[in-house]
PAMIZA-376246 format. One record per residue (C-alpha): residue in one letter; y, z, x. Coordinates in steps of 0.5 Angstrom, whole numbers, padded with zeros to 4 digits, always signed. Layout:
N
aYZX/...
This chain:
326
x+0027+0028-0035/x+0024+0022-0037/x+0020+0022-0043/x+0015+0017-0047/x+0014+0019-0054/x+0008+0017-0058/x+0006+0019-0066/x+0000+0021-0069/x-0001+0023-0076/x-0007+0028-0077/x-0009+0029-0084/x-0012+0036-0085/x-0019+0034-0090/x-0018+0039-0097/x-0026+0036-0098/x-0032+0037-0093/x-0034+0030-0090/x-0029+0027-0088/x-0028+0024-0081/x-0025+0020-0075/x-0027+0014-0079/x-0022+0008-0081/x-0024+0008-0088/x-0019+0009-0094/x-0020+0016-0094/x-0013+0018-0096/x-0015+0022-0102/x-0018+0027-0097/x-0013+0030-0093/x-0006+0033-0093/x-0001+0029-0088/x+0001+0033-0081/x+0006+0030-0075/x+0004+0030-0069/x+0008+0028-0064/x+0005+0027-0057/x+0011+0027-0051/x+0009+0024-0044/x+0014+0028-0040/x+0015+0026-0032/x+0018+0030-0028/x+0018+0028-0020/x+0023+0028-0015/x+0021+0021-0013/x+0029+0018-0013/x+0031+0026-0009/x+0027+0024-0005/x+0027+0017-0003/x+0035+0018-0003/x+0033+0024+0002/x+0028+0020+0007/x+0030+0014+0007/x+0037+0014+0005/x+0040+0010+0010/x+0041+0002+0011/x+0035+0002+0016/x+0030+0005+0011/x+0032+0001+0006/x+0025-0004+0007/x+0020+0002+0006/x+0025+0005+0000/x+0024-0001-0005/x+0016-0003-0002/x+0015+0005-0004/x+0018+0004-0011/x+0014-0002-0012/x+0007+0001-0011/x+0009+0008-0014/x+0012+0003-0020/x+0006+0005-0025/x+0004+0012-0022/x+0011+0015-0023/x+0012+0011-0030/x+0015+0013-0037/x+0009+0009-0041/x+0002+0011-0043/x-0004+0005-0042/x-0010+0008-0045/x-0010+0016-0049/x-0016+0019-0050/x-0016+0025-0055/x-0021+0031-0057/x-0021+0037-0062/x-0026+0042-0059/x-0030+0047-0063/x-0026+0054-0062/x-0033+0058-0062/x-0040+0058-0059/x-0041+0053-0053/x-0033+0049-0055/x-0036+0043-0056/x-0033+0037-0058/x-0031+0035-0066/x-0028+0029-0065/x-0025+0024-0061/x-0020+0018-0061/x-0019+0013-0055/x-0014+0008-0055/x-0011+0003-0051/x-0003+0005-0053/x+0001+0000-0047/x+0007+0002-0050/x+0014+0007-0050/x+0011+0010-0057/x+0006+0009-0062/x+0003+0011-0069/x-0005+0013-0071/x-0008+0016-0077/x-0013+0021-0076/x-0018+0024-0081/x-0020+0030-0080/x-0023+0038-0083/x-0017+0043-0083/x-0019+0048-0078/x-0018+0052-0072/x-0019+0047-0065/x-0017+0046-0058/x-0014+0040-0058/x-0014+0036-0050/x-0011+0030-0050/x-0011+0025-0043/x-0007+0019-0041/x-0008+0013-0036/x-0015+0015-0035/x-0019+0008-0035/x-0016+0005-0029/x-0014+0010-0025/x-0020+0007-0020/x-0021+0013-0017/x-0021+0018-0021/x-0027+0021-0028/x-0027+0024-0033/x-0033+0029-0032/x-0037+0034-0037/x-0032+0032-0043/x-0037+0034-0049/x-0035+0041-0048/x-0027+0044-0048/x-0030+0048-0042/x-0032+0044-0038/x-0028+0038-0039/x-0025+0036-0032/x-0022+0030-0027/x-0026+0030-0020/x-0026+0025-0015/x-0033+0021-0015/x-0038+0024-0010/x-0035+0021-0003/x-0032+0024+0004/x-0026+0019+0004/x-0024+0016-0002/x-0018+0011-0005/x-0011+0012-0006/x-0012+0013-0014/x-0009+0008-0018/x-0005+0011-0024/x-0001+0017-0026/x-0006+0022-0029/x-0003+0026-0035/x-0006+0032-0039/x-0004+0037-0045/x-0008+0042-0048/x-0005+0046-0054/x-0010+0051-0060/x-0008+0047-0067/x-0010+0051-0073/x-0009+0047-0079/x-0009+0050-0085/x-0010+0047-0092/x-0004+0046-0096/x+0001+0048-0091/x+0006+0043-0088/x+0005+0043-0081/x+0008+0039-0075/x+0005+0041-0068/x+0008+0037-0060/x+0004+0035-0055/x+0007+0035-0049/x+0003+0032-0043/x+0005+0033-0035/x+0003+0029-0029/x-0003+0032-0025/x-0003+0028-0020/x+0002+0026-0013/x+0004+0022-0008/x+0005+0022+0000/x+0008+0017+0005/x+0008+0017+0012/x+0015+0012+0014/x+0014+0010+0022/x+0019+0007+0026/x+0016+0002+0030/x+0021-0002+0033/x+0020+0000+0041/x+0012+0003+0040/x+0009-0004+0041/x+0003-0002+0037/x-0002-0007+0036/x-0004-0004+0029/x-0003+0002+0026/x-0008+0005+0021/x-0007+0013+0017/x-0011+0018+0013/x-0010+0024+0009/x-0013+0031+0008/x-0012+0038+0005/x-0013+0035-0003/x-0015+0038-0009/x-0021+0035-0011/x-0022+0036-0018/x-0018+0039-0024/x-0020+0043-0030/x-0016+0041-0036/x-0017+0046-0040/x-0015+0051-0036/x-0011+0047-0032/x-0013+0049-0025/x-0015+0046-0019/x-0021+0046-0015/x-0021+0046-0007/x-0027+0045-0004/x-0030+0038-0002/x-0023+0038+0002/x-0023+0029+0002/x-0020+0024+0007/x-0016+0020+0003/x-0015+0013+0004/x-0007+0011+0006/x-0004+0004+0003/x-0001+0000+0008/x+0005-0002+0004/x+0009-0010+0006/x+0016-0009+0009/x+0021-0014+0008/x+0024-0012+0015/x+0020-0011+0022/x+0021-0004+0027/x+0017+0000+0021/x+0012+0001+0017/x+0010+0005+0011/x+0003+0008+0009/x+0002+0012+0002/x-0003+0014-0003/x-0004+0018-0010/x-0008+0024-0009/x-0008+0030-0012/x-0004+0035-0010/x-0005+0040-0004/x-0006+0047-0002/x+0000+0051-0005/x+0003+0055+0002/x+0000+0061+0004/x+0003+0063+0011/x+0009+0062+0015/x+0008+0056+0020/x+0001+0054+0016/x+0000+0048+0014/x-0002+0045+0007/x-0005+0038+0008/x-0006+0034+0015/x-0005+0026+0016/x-0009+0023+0022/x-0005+0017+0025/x-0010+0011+0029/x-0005+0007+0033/x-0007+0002+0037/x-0005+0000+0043/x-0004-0007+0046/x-0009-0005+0051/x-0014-0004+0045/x-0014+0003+0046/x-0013+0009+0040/x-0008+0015+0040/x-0010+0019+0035/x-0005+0023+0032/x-0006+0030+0027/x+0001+0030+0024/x+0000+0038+0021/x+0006+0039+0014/x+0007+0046+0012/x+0011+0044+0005/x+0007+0044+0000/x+0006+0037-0005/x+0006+0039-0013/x+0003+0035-0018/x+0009+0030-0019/x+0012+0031-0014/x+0013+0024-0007/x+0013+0027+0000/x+0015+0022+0005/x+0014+0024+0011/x+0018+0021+0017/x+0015+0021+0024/x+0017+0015+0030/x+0012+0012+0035/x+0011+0012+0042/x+0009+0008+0047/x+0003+0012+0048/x+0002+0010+0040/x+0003+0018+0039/x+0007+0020+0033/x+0013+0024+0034/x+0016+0028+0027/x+0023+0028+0026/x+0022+0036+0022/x+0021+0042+0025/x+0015+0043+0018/x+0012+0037+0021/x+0007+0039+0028/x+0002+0034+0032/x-0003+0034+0036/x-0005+0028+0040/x-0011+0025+0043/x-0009+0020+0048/x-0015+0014+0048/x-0019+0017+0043/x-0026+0014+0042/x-0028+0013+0036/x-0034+0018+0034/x-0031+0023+0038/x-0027+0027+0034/x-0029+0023+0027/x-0030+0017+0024/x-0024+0013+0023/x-0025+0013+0015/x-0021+0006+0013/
């Protein structure tokens, strides 16, 4: 487990009217500890051990941990703190926002003692793809996707944390945040070397699209296509796609799959195979699943698990099926 530790002193006014300001407000409150910890547990180093272990993969395993370099990361850029009303429509009392770019951190914070629901967010503002949506109210406070059918690869590990703080007057308290990651990543490792492709173009399907961050609880609905980046690889005979989604629908069935990658090969010919890749285990918040398959010479995808199914469609127009989301 790795851990990145922040410090926030949150001081509990004895006196009405003191606020989240930096005015010299000492004389208002007693001083309580808060201590914020990032907690990153993935599988990123099993898998990556697990997948592309050997001496071939070695390309696609260092060109993945570069682009995953600042999803699975120990270290905050941004935080953003609120403190919600307990009664009535749970509106927001009060908010912090700061950019902490660091391993850990202190502020002082002024605040009423009193009962609230404290949500607290990490490495929001550059994810690109992701917002923060209906955050005035504890309730309603979400990350959704923006409004499309295809979307990017995000561009940050998200983190939340929610925790009821009652603090009380005249009492030595001390309260630990713990944020967990929300998000995922996935990767499609091809080996090429015999195919011939002339190009090779993927996406991704069966994501949550949206995270309620009180409740802690995903949303399945708009079923988005998500974006896979092509990765530069130091060595040719592969070629190694990924993005960063939130996670996919937990298994239900045996032999069911949880989330899909289509795979648009080129030809030199200039016609497309489409190939529906079909993968029955599950991506959890935190979690890196690779997904290794090799390329044909008809551009179609051959898994190497058994969890892993495929469909085919030999010179595939475009609109036939779908359009290329990419």
């Amino acid at each position: 487990m790795k851990s990145l530790r922040a410090y926030l002193l949150l001081l509990a006014a004895l006196l009405p009217g003191c606020s989240l300001i930096d005015e010299d407000l000492r004389d208002c409150g007693k001083k309580q500890d808060v201590t914020y910890e990032l907690e990153l547990l993935t599988n990123m180093s099993t898998e990556l051990g697990a997948e592309l272990g050997v001496s071939a993969d070695v390309s696609a395993r260092l060109a993945l941990q570069r682009y995953l370099t600042t999803i699975f990361t120990e270290r905050a850029h941004d935080v953003d703190l609120s403190f919600y009303d307990v009664e009535a429509d749970s509106v927001r009392l009060f908010h912090q926002q700061d950019i902490m770019d660091a391993e850990q951190t202190r502020y002082t914070l002024y605040i009423p003692a009193r009962r609230y629901m404290h949500l607290a967010l990490a490495n929001v503002a550059d994810n690109g793809v992701v917002r923060l949506e209906g955050d005035e109210y504890c309730a309603r406070s979400r990350f959704a996707l923006s409004a499309r059918d295809t979307v990017d690869s995000q561009r940050t590990g998200l983190f939340s944390a929610r925790l009821p703080m009652d603090i009380q007057t005249g009492v030595d308290q001390q309260f630990e945040v713990s944020l967990y990651m929300v998000n995922c990543a996935v990767a499609l490792v091809v080996d090429t070397l015999e195919s011939g492709l002339k190009d090779l173009r993927a996406c991704a399907r069966g994501f949550s699209d949206g995270f309620a961050i009180r409740d802690s609880v995903y949303r399945y609905a708009a079923n988005p296509v998500v974006r896979m980046d092509r990765l530069s690889l130091d060595e040719p005979g592969e070629t190694c796609l990924a993005a960063v989604t939130f996670p996919s629908r937990p298994a239900t069935k045996a032999d069911e799959s949880c989330w899909n990658i289509d795979v648009y090969a080129t030809l030199p010919s200039g016609s497309v195979t489409w190939t529906q890749l079909d993968i029955q285990e599950p991506v959890g918040a935190g979690e890196l699943k690779i997904i290794k398959v090799s390329a044909l010479p008809d551009g179609s995808m051959e898994p190497r698990k058994s969890t892993v199914g495929a469909s085919v469609a030999l010179d595939w127009e475009q609109g036939s099926q779908q359009e290329i989301p990419l």
